[in-house]
C-alpha positions as CSV (number, residue, x, y, z in Angstrom):
1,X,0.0,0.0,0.0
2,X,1.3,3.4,-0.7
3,X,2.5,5.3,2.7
4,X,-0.9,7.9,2.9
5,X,0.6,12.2,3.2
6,X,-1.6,14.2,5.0
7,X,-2.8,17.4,2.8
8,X,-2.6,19.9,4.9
9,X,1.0,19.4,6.5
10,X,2.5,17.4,3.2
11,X,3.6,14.6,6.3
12,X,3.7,11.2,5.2
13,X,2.9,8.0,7.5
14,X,3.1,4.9,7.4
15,X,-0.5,2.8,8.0
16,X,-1.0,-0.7,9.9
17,X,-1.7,-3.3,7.5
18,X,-4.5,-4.2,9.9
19,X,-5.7,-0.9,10.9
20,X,-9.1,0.2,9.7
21,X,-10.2,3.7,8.8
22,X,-7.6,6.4,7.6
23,X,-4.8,7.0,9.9
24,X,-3.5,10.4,11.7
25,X,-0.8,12.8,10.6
26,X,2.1,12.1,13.7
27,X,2.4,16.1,13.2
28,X,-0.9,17.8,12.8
29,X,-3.3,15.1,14.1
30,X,-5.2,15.5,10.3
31,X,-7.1,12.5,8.9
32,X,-5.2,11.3,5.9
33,X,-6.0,9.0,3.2
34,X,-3.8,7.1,0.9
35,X,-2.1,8.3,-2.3
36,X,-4.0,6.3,-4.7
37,X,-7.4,7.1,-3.0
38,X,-6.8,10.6,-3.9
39,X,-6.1,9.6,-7.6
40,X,-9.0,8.1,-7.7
41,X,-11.4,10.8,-6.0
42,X,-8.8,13.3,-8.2
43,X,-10.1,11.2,-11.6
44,X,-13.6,10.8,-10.2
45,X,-13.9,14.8,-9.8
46,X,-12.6,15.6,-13.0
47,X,-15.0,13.1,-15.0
48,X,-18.4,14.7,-13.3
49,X,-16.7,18.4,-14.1
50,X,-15.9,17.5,-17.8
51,X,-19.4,15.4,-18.3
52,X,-20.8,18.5,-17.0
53,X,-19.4,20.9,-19.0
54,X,-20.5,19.0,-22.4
55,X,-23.9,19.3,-21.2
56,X,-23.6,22.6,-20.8
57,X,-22.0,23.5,-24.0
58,X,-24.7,21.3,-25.7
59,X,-27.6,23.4,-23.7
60,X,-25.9,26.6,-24.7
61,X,-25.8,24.9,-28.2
62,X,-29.9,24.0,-28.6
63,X,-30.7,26.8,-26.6
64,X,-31.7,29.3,-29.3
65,X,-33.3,26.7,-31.1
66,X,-35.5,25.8,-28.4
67,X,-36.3,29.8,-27.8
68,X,-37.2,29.7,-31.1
69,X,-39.7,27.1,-31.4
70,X,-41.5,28.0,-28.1
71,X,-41.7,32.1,-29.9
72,X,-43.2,30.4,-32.9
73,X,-45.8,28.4,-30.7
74,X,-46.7,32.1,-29.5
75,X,-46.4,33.6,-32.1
76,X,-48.7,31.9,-34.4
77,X,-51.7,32.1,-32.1
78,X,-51.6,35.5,-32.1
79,X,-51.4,36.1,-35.6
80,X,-54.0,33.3,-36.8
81,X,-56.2,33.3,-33.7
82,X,-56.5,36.3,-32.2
83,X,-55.8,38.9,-35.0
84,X,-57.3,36.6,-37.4
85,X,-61.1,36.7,-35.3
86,X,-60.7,40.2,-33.8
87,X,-60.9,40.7,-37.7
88,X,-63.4,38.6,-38.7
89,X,-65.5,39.7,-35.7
90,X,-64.8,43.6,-37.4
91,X,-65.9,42.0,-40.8
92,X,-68.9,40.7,-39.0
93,X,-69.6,43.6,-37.4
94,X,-69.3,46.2,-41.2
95,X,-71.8,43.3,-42.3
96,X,-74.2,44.1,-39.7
97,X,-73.9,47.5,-39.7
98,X,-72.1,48.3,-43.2
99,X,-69.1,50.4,-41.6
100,X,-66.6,49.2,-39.3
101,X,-67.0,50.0,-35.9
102,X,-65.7,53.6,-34.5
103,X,-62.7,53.3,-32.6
104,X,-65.2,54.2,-29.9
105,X,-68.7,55.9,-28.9
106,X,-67.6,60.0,-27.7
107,X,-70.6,61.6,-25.3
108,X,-72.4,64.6,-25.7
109,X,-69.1,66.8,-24.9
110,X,-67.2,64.5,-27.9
111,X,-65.2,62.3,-25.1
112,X,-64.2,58.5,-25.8
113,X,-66.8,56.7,-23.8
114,X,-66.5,53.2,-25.3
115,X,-64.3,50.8,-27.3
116,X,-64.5,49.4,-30.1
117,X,-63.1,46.2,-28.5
118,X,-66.3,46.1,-26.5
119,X,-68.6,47.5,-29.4
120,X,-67.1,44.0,-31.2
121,X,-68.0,41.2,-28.2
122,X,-70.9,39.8,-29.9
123,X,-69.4,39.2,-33.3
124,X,-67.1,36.7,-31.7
125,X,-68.4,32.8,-31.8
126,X,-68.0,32.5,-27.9
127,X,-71.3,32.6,-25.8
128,X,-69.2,34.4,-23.2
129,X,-68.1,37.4,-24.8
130,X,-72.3,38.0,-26.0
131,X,-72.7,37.7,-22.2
132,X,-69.9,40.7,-21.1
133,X,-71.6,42.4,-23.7
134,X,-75.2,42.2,-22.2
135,X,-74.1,42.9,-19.0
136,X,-72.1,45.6,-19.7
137,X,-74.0,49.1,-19.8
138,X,-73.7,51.8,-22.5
139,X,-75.5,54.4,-20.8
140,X,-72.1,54.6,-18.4
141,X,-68.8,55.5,-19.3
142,X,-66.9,52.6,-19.8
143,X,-64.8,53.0,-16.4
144,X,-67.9,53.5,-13.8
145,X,-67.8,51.1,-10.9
146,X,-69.9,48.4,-12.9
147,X,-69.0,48.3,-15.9
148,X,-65.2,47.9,-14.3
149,X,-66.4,45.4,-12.6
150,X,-67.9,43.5,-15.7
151,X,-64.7,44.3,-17.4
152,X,-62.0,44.0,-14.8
153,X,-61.2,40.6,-16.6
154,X,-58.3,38.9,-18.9
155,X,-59.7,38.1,-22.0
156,X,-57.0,35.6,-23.8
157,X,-58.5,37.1,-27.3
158,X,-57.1,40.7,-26.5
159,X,-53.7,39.7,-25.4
160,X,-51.0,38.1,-27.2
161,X,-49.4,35.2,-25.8
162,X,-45.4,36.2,-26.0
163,X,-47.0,39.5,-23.9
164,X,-44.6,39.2,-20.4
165,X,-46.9,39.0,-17.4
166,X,-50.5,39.7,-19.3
167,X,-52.6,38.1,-16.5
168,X,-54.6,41.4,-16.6
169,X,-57.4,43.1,-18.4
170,X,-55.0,44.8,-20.6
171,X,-54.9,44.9,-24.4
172,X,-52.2,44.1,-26.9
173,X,-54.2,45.2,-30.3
174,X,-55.0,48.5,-31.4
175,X,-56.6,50.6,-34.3
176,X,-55.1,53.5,-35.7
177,X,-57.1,56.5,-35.3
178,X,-56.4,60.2,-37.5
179,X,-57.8,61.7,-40.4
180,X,-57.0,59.2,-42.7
181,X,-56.7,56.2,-40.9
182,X,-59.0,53.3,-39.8
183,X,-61.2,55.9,-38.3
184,X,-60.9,59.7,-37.1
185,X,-62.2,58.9,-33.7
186,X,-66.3,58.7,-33.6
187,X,-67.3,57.3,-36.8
188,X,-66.7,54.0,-38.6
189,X,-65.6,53.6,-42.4
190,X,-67.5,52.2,-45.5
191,X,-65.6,49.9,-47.4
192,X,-66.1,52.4,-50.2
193,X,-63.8,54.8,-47.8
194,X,-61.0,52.6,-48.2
195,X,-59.5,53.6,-51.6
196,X,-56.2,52.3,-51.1
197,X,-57.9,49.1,-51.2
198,X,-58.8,46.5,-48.4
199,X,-56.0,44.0,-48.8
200,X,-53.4,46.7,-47.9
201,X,-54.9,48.8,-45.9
202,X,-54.2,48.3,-42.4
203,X,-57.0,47.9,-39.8
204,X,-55.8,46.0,-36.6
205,X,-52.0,46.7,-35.3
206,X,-50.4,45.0,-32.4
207,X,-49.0,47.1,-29.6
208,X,-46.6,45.8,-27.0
209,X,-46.5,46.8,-22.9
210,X,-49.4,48.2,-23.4
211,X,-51.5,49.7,-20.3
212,X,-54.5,50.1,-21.9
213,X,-57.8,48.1,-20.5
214,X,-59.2,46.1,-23.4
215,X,-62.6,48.3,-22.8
216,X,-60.9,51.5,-22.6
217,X,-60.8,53.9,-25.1
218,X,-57.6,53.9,-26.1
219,X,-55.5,53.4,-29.6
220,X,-52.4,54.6,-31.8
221,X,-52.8,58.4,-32.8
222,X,-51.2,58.6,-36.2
223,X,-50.3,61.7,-35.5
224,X,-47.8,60.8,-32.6
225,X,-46.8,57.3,-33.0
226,X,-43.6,56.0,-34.5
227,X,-44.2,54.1,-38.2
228,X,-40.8,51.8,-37.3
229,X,-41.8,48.5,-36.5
230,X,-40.7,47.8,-33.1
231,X,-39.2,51.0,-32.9
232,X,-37.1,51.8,-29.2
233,X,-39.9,54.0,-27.6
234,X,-42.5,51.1,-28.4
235,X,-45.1,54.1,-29.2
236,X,-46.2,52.4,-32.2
237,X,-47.2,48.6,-33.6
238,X,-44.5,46.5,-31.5
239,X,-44.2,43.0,-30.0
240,X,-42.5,40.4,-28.3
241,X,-41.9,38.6,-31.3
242,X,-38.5,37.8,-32.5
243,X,-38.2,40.1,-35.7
244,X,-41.4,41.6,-36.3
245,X,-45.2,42.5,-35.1
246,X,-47.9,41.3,-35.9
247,X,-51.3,43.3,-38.4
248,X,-54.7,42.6,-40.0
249,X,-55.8,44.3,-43.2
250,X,-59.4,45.5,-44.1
251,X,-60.2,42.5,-45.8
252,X,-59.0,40.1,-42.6
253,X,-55.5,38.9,-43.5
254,X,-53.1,38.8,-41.6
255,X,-49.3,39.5,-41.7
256,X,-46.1,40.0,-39.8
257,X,-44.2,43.0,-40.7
258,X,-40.7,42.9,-40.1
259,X,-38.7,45.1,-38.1
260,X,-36.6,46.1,-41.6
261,X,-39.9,47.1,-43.3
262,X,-39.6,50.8,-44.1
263,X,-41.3,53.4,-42.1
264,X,-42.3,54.8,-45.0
265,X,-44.6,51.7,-46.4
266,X,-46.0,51.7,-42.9
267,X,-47.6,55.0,-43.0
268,X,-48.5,54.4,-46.4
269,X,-50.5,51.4,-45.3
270,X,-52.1,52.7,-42.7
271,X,-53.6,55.4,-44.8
272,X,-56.9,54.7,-46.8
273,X,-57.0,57.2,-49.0
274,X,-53.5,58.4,-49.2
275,X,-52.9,56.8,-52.8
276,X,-49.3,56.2,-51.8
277,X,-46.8,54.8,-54.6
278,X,-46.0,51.8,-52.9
279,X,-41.6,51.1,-52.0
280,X,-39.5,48.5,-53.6
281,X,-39.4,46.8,-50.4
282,X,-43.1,46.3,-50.6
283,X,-43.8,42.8,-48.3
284,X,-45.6,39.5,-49.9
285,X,-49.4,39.6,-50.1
286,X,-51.0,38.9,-46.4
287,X,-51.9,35.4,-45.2
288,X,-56.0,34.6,-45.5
């Protein structure tokens, strides 16, 4: 057997054949253990740390790619389930009504009293938006104390699903309301006011971090919001999304603009009547 050293001293010993356990250093009083007993806790030690770092490098490896796929499961129910019937339910609603709904009801003094999001509820194929809508009252502003308490509720429809921490009756998608965009404010447009042409016209944008209650009154003002997709201040249609954000067009398809698309084309899309000469970098005819 290989005389044990102690390793805190560097004092070697020599062991009884007989003896049990590990012996004492003669000049510290340390337990010691033999020298091939270290080798073989040295070896052990260094196979965990190397099998540990190849798992590491092979998480850090698939990482992205997992990231990736979990962004696309996200990402696609908010473009072909919840943009795709908010604008079906808006289709529903010109059908019924022939315009498109207001981005909201003003009162007497011209104020935002109601949403469209609410105005929408019973174009939707779920029994339990038609029932918020009943019990929701449109003789009171849309923040008295019932009908916050009707709509003091997350409604999966309104919020996108790569939204951080959205367990709250905030909305994600927003009109754009100016002059000469999906509606000035109090009035809904005829398709016949859309001369640009339904499938390029924006109607729906999404909007990320945003505070706004899905009933409240709230939307983009062309006017003041940015036309860069994802642009740093996030005043304008942003996301979550790795790349790009998500819209719907008059006619109801949908599309994700990337964050390259130019400013430019944005604003010209936006516009119904602005007979813009449409860029080079033009994107690919939406998805129906």
């Amino acid at each position: 057997m290989t005389d044990p050293i102690c390793p805190l001293c560097g004092e070697q010993t020599r062991q009884d054949a007989d003896a049990g356990g590990s012996p004492e250093c003669p000049e510290c009083g340390s337990a010691i253990v033999p020298r091939g007993s270290l080798s073989a806790v040295a070896s052990t030690v260094a196979k965990s740390v190397g099998a540990g770092l190849v798992c590491l490098i092979l998480a850090l490896l698939f990482l992205p790619a997992l990231l990736q796929d979990r962004e696309a499961e996200r990402r696609l129910p908010c473009l072909s389930m919840n943009l795709k019937h908010i604008a079906v339910a808006m289709l529903n609603y010109e059908n019924t009504y022939k315009s498109f709904p207001p981005a909201y009801i003003a009162d007497k003094h011209g104020r935002p009293m109601h949403s469209w999001r609410t105005l929408i509820l019973p174009f939707f194929d779920d029994p339990s938006l038609k029932s918020l809508y009943d019990r929701y009252r449109f003789d009171e502003p849309w923040d008295s104390a019932h009908n916050k308490d009707v709509t003091n509720i997350e409604l999966d429809i309104y919020q996108c699903p790569s939204q951080p921490n959205s367990k709250d009756p905030t909305t994600n998608y927003m009109v754009v309301v100016g002059d000469h965009a999906y509606s000035d404010g109090p009035h809904g447009r005829k398709t016949a006011d859309i001369k640009d042409g339904m499938t390029h016209t924006i109607m729906l944008v999404e909007v990320a971090d945003s505070s706004t209650w899905w009933a409240e009154p709230v939307d983009l003002d062309f006017n003041k919001m940015s036309f860069k997709i994802n642009g740093s201040k996030r005043q304008g249609i942003s996301s979550y999304h790795s790349g790009g954000a998500n819209v719907a067009y008059f006619d109801g398809g949908v599309r994700c603009l990337s964050n390259t698309t130019n400013p430019e084309l944005v604003k010209a899309m936006i516009t119904i009547d602005g007979a813009e000469k449409t860029p080079d970098d033009s994107p690919s005819p939406p998805s129906r």
